[in-house]
C-alpha positions as CSV (number, residue, x, y, z in Angstrom):
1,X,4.7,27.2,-39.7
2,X,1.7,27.7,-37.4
3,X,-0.3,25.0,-39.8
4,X,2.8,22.3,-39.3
5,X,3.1,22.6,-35.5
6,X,-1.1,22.1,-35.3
7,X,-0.2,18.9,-37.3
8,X,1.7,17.8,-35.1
9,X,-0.7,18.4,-32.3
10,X,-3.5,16.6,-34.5
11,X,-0.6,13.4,-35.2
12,X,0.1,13.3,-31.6
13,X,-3.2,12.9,-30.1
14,X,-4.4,10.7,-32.6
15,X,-1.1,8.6,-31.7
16,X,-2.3,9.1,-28.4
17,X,-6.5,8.1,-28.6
18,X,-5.4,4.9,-31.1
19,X,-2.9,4.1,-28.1
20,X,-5.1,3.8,-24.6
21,X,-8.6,3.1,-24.0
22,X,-9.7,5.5,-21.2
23,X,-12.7,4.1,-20.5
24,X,-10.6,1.0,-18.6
25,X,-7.9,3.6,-17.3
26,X,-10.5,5.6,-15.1
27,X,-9.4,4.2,-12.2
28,X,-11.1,6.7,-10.0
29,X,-14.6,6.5,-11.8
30,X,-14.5,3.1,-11.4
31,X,-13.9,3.0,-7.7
32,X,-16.7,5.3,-6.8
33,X,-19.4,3.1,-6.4
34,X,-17.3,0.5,-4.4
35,X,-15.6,3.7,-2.0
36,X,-19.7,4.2,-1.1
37,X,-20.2,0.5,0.0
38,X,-17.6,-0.2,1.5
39,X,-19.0,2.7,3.6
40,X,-21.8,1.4,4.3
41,X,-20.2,-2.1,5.5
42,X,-18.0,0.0,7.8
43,X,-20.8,1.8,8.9
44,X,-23.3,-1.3,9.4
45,X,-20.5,-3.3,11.2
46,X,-20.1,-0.3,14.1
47,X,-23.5,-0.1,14.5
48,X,-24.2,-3.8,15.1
49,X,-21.5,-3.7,17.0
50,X,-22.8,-0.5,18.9
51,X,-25.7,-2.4,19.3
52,X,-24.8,-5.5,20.5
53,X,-22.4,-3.8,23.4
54,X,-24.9,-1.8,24.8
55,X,-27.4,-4.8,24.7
56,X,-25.1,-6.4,27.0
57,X,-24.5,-3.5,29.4
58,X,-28.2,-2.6,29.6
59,X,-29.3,-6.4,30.4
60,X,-26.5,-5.9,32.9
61,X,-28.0,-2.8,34.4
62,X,-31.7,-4.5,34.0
63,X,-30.0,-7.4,36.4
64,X,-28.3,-5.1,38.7
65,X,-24.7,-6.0,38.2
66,X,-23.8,-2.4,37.0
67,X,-25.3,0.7,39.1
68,X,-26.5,3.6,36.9
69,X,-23.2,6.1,36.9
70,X,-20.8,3.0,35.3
71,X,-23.5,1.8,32.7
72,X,-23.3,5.4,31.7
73,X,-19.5,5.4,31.3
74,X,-19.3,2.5,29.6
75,X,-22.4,3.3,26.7
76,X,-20.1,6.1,26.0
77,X,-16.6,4.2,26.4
78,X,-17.9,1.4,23.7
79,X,-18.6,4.3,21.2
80,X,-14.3,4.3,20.7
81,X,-13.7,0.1,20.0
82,X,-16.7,0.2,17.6
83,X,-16.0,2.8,15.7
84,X,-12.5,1.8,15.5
85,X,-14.1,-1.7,14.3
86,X,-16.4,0.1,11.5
87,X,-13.4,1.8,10.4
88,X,-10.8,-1.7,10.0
89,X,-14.0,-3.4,8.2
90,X,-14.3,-0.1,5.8
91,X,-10.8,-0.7,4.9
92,X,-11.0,-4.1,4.6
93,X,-14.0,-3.9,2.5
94,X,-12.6,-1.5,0.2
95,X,-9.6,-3.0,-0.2
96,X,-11.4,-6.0,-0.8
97,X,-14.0,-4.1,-3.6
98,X,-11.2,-2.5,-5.3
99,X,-9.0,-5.2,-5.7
100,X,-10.8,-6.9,-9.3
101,X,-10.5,-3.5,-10.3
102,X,-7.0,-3.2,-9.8
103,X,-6.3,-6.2,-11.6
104,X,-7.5,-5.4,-14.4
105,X,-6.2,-2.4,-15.1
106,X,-3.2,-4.0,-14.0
107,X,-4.0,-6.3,-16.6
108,X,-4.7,-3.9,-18.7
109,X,-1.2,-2.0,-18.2
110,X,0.3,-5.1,-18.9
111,X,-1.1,-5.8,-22.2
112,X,-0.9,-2.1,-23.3
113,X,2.6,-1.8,-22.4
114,X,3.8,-5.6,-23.2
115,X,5.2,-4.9,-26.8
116,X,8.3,-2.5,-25.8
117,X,6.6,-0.3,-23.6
118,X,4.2,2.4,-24.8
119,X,3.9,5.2,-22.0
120,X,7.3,5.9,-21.8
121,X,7.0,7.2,-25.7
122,X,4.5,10.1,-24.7
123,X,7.0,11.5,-22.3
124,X,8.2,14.4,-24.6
125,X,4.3,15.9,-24.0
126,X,4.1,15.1,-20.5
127,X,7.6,16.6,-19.6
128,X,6.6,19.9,-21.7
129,X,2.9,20.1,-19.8
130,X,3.9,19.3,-16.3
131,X,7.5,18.4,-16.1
132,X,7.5,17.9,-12.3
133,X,9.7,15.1,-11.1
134,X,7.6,12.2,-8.8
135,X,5.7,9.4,-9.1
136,X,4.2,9.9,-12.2
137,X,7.4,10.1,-13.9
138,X,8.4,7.1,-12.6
139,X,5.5,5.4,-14.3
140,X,7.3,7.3,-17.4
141,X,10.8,5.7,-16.6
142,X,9.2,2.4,-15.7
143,X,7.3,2.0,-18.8
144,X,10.7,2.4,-20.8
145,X,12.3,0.0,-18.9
146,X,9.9,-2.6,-19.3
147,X,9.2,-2.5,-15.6
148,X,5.4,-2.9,-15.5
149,X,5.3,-4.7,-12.4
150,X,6.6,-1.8,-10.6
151,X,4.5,0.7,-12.3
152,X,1.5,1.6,-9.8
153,X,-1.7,1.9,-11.5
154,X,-2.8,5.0,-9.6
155,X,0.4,6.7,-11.6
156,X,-0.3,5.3,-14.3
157,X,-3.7,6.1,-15.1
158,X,-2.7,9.8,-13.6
159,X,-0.1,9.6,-16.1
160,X,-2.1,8.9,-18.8
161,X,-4.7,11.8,-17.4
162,X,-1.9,14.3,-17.6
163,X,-0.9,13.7,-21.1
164,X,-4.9,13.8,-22.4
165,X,-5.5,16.8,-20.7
166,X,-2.4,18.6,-22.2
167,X,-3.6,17.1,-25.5
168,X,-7.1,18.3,-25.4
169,X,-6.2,21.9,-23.6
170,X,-7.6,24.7,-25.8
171,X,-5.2,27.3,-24.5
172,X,-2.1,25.2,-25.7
173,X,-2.7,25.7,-29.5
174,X,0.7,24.1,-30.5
175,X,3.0,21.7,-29.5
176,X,6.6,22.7,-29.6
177,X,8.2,21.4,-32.4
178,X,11.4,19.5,-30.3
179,X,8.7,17.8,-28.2
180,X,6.2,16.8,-31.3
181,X,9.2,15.3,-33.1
182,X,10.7,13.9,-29.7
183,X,7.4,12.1,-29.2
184,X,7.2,10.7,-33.0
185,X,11.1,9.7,-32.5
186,X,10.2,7.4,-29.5
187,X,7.2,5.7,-32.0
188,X,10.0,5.2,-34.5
189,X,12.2,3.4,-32.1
């Protein structure tokens, strides 16, 4: 009995590594490099910005339009507009980094799941390892549907995290057999 539910383990996660590539999936791996520039834009903007401000108010205070005690407020007032600056252009460059990422794994998503939806067919497993309601099984319900524009790649790919890691867990020797014959049900639909 032991030996049939191991098999069924064994089917499953082959069903599931023939089924994504995870290499394309790792969203957050992916970002990491841009998350660091992006940074560094923000960073470089305030400063130059910083920089510029003071400029002013010193060439001010060189001339004599601003006496000593106000230059002094001000140098410390700018510090709030400019780093509110650096932190819009972070955004905006990391928004901006991510976004060919995003499509395509979106792209991705959409060719993975174009031919009736594959996700949703690995929701026996997910449902037994985690089971919480959310986001994530939205991307589940989603999938089934054949709603893959409303499916948001950050659930997705966590989605798809979930289901390897209850796959590859060495602690969870078996699969229970309802949810190994569940999951080969949904390939047979």
């Amino acid at each position: 009995m032991a030996k049939q539910k191991r098999n069924h383990k064994k089917e499953a996660s082959r069903l599931f590594e023939r089924a994504f590539d995870f290499r394309k999936l790792d969203y957050a791996t992916r970002i990491k490099p841009i998350k660091n520039k992006a940074m560094i834009f923000g960073f470089g903007s305030s400063a130059v910005l910083y920089t510029l401000l003071y400029l002013a108010i010193y060439t001010a205070f060189v001339n004599n339009a601003l006496s000593e005690e106000y230059m002094a407020k001000l140098v410390w007032t700018i510090m709030v507009p400019t780093t509110v600056g650096g932190m819009l252009v972070w955004q905006i460059a990391k928004n901006r980094f991510e976004y060919p990422v995003r499509m395509d794994i979106r792209a991705y998503i959409e060719q993975v799941e174009a031919k009736g939806g594959l996700l949703w067919r690995f929701f026996p497993l997910w449902e037994a390892y985690s089971g919480k309601a959310g986001s994530i099984k939205k991307a589940f319900v989603d999938s089934e549907k054949g709603l893959i524009a409303d499916i948001a790649i950050e659930d997705y790919t966590d989605a798809v995290k979930q289901v390897q890691r209850y796959l590859s867990d060495t602690d969870n020797k078996d699969i229970p057999d309802h949810v190994a014959e569940a999951t080969v049900q949904n390939f047979n639909k």
